[in-house]
C-alpha positions in Angstrom: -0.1 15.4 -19.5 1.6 15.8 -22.7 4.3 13.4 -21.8 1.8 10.7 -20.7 0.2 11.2 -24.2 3.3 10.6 -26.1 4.2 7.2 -24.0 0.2 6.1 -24.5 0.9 7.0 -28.5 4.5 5.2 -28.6 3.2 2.2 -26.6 0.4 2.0 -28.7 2.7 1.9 -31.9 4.7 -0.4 -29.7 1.4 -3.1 -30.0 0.8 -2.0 -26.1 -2.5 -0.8 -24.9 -2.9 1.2 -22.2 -6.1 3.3 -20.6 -5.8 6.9 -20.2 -8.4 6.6 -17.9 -9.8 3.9 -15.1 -12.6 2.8 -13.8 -13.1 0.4 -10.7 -14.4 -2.3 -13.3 -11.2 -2.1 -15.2 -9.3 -2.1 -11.5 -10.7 -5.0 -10.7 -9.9 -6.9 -14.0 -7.2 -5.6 -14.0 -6.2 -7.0 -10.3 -7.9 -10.5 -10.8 -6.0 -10.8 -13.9 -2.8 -10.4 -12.8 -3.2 -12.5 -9.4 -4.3 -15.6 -12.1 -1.2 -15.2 -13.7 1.0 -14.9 -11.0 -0.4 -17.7 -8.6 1.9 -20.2 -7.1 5.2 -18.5 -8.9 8.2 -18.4 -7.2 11.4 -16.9 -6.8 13.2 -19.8 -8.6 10.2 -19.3 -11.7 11.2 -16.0 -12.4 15.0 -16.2 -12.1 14.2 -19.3 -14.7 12.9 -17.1 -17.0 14.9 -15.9 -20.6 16.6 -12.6 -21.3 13.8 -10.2 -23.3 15.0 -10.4 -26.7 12.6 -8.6 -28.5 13.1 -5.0 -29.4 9.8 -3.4 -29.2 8.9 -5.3 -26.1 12.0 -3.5 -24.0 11.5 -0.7 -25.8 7.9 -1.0 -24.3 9.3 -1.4 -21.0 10.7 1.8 -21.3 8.1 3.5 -22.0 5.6 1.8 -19.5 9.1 2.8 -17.1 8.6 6.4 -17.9 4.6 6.2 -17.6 4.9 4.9 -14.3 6.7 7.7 -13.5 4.1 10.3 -14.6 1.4 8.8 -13.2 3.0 8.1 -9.7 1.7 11.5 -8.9 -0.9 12.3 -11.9 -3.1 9.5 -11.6 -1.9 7.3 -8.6 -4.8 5.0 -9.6 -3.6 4.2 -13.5 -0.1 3.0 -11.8 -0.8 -0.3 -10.9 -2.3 -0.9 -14.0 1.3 0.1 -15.6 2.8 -2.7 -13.2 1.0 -5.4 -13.8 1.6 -4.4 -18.1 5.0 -4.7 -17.0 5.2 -7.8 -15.4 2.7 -9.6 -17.8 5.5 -8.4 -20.7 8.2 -10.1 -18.2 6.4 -13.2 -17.8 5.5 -13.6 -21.3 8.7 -12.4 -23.4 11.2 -12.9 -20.6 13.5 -10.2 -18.2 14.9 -7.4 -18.8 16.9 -4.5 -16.0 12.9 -3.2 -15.5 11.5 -6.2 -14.8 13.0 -6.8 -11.4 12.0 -2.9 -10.7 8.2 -4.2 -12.0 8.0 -7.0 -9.6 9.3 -4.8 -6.8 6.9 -2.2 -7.5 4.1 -5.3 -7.6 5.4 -6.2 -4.3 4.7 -3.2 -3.0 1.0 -3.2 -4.8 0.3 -6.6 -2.7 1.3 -5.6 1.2 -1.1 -2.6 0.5 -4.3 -3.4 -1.2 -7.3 -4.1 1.0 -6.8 -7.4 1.8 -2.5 -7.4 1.9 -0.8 -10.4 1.1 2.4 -9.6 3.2 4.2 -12.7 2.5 3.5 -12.6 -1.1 4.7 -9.1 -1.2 7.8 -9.9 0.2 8.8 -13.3 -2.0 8.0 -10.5 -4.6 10.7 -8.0 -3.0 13.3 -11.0 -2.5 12.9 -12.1 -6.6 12.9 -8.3 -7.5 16.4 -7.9 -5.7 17.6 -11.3 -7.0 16.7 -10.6 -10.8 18.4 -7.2 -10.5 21.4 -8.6 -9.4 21.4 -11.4 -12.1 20.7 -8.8 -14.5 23.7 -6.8 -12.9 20.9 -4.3 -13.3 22.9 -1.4 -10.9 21.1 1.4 -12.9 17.7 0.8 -10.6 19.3 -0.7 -7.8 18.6 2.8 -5.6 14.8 3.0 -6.8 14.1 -0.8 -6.1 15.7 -0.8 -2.9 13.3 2.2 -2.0 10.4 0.0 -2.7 11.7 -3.0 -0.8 12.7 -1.3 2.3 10.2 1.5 2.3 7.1 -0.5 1.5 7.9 -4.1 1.7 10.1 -5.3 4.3 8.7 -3.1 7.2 5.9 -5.4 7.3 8.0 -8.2 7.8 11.5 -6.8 8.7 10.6 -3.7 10.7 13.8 -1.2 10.8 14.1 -1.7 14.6 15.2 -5.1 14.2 18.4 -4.7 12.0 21.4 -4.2 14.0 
């Protein structure tokens, strides 16, 4: 809890709100929000975009990194909202090695919300994997492909098939 605190205070500093707690209003926002902004982009869209230049954006990406990571298990519900901060940063001041680890993780967030959007989930897995290997981002390339293959592809590439 303490940890979380600190990454809410720093991100805050940072010019990055972020709830400490979350209500199905804010969910929903949240969710409509980010589908708006990420409607009709593809793979080629976000290999396009810039390298993240800006220091207290990465640095924020960090720290949404490591609150992702609390809240995985500490508030499962607060996660997505740290995804879709994440990709919003990408999409706005450019890519950085977490931002292909972000759209992975918002892959995941599509093929499993009430009304999955398989296919959308996995374009989201393919540019995740493509912008890490641009990046030459090898640092997360063990915790993104955990999300791809665990939660994405199964629903389109199912184990049993690979030879």
């Amino acid at each position: 809890i303490q940890c979380f605190s600190m990454c809410v205070n720093v991100l805050s500093q940072l010019g990055e709100t972020l709830p400490t707690a979350i209500t199905e209003e804010i969910y929903n926002e949240e969710a409509r929000s980010m589908k708006k902004l990420m409607r009709g982009k593809q793979q080629q869209h976000l290999l396009s975009l810039p390298n993240m230049s800006n220091f207290n954006k990465l640095a924020a990406m960090q720290f949404l990194n490591h609150a992702l990571t609390l809240t995985y298990i500490w508030k499962p519900k607060l996660s997505p909202l740290i995804v879709f901060r994440m990709v919003k940063l990408t999409m706005r001041y450019g890519v950085c090695n977490l931002s292909s680890f972000a759209f992975g993780v918002y892959g995941a967030w599509l093929v499993s919300i009430p009304r999955p959007d398989f296919a959308g989930g996995y374009r989201m897995g393919r540019a995740a994997a493509e912008v890490m290997k641009r990046l030459g981002a090898t640092e997360i390339t063990s915790r993104l492909y955990v999300v791809i293959y665990t939660f994405i592809n199964i629903w389109k590439d199912p184990l049993q098939g690979e030879h």
